[in-house]
N, C-alpha and C positions, 0 to 999 in steps of 0.2 A: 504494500500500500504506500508506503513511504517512498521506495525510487517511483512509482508511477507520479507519485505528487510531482517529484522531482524534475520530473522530464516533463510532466505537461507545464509546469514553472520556464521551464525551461525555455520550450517549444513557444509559449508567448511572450516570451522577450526577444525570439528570433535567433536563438540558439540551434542549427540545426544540430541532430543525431550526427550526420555525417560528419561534421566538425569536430563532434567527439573521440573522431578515429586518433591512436596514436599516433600512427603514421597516416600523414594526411595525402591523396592524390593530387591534387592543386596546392603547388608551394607558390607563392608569389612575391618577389623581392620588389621593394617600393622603398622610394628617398621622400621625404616630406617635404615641399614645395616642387615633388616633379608633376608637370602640368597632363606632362606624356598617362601617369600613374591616374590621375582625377581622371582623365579619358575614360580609362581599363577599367576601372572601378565601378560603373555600373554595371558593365557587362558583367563582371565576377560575380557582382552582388546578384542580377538576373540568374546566371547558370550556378548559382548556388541554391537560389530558391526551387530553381526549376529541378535541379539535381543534391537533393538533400542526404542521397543515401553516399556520396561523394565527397568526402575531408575536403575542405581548403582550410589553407596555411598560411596569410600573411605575413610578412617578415619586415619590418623598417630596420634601416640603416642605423638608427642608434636600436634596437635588439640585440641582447647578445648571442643569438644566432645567427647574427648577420656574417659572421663570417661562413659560415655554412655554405654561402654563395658559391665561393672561390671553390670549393671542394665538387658542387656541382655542374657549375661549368665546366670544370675541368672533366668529368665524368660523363658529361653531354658533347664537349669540345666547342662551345662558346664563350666567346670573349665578352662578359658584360660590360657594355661599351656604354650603355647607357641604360635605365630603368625605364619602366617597369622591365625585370625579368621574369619568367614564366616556366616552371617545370611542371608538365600534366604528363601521365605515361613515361614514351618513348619523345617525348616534343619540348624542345625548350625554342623558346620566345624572347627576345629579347627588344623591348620598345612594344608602339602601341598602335600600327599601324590598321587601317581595315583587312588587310593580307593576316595580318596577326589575332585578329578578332576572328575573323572568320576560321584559321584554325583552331585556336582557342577553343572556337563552340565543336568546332570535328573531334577533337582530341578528348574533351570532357563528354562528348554523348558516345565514342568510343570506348572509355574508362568506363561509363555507367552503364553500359549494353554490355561490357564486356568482363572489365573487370581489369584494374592495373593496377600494379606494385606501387609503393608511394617511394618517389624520387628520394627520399631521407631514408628509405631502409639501408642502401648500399654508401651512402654517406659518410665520407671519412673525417678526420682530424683535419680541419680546414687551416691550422698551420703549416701541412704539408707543402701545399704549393710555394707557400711565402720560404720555407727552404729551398725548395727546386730552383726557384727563381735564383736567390741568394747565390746558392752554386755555381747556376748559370751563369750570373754575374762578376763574378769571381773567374768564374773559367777566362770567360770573354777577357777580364783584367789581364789576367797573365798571358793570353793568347796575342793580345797586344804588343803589352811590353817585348813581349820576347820578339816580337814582329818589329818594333823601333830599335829594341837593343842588336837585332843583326843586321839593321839598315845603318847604324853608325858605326 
C-alpha cells in the first residue's frame, strides 16, 4: 500500500517510472545558458512523456557526473564539440539540429519497441581519457624536441 502511495505521488508531480531506471536509456549532456540545449528540451521533455517506460538522464556541466561525458564519447567516438550531447542506444548526438531531432525520436521509439542497454552500463572512469590525452601530449613533446634537437 505504501510504494503504490508512493509512485502514484510520484507519477503527479511528473516523475516518470522510467526515470526511475538505474541505468537510464537517454543520457543527455546540457551547459546552462546553451541556447542549442533550450531547443532539445522540449523535444526530450515530449518523448519522455510519450515514452515513460524509457530512463532519461540529464547531466549539467557543473554535475558531478559530468565528467562521465569524456568516457562516453570516447566509447561512441564523438568529439563533444559543442552541447547539447545525446547518448540513446547505439546513437550519440551531439548539438540540436532538426537532422538530430529527428533521430533523437528514431533512436528512443527504437529503444522503446525494442529494448536498449543504457549508455552508462559500459561507462568507464572518465579520468581515463584526460590521461590518454596527457601521454599523448607528452609523447608529441618529446617527438618534437628530438625532431629540433637533430635539426641543430
Amino acid at each position: 500500500m505504501a510504494l503504490r502511495t508512493v509512485v502514484v505521488l510520484m507519477l503527479a508531480a511528473g516523475v516518470s517510472l522510467g526515470a526511475l531506471a538505474a541505468d537510464p536509456v537517454v543520457v543527455v549532456f546540457t551547459q546552462e545558458g546553451c541556447p542549442e540545449c533550450e531547443r532539445m528540451k522540449p523535444v526530450l521533455e515530449e518523448l519522455a512523456a510519450a515514452y515513460p517506460n524509457v530512463g532519461f538522464r540529464t547531466i549539467t556541466d557543473s554535475d558531478p557526473d559530468a565528467l562521465l561525458l569524456w568516457s562516453l564519447a570516447g566509447q561512441y567516438g564523438v568529439l563533444p564539440s559543442h552541447f547539447p550531447v545525446i547518448f540513446v542506444g547505439s546513437t550519440a548526438l551531439v548539438g540540436a539540429t532538426r537532422d538530430h531531432e529527428l533521430r533523437l525520436r528514431a533512436a528512443v521509439e527504437d529503444c522503446a519497441s525494442r529494448g536498449c542497454p543504457s549508455p552508462l552500463a559500459d561507462a568507464t572512469d572518465p579520468t581515463v581519457p584526460w590521461l590518454a590525452a596527457l601521454l599523448a601530449g607528452l609523447a608529441l613533446v618529446l617527438v618534437l624536441f628530438l625532431l629540433f634537437a637533430a635539426g641543430t
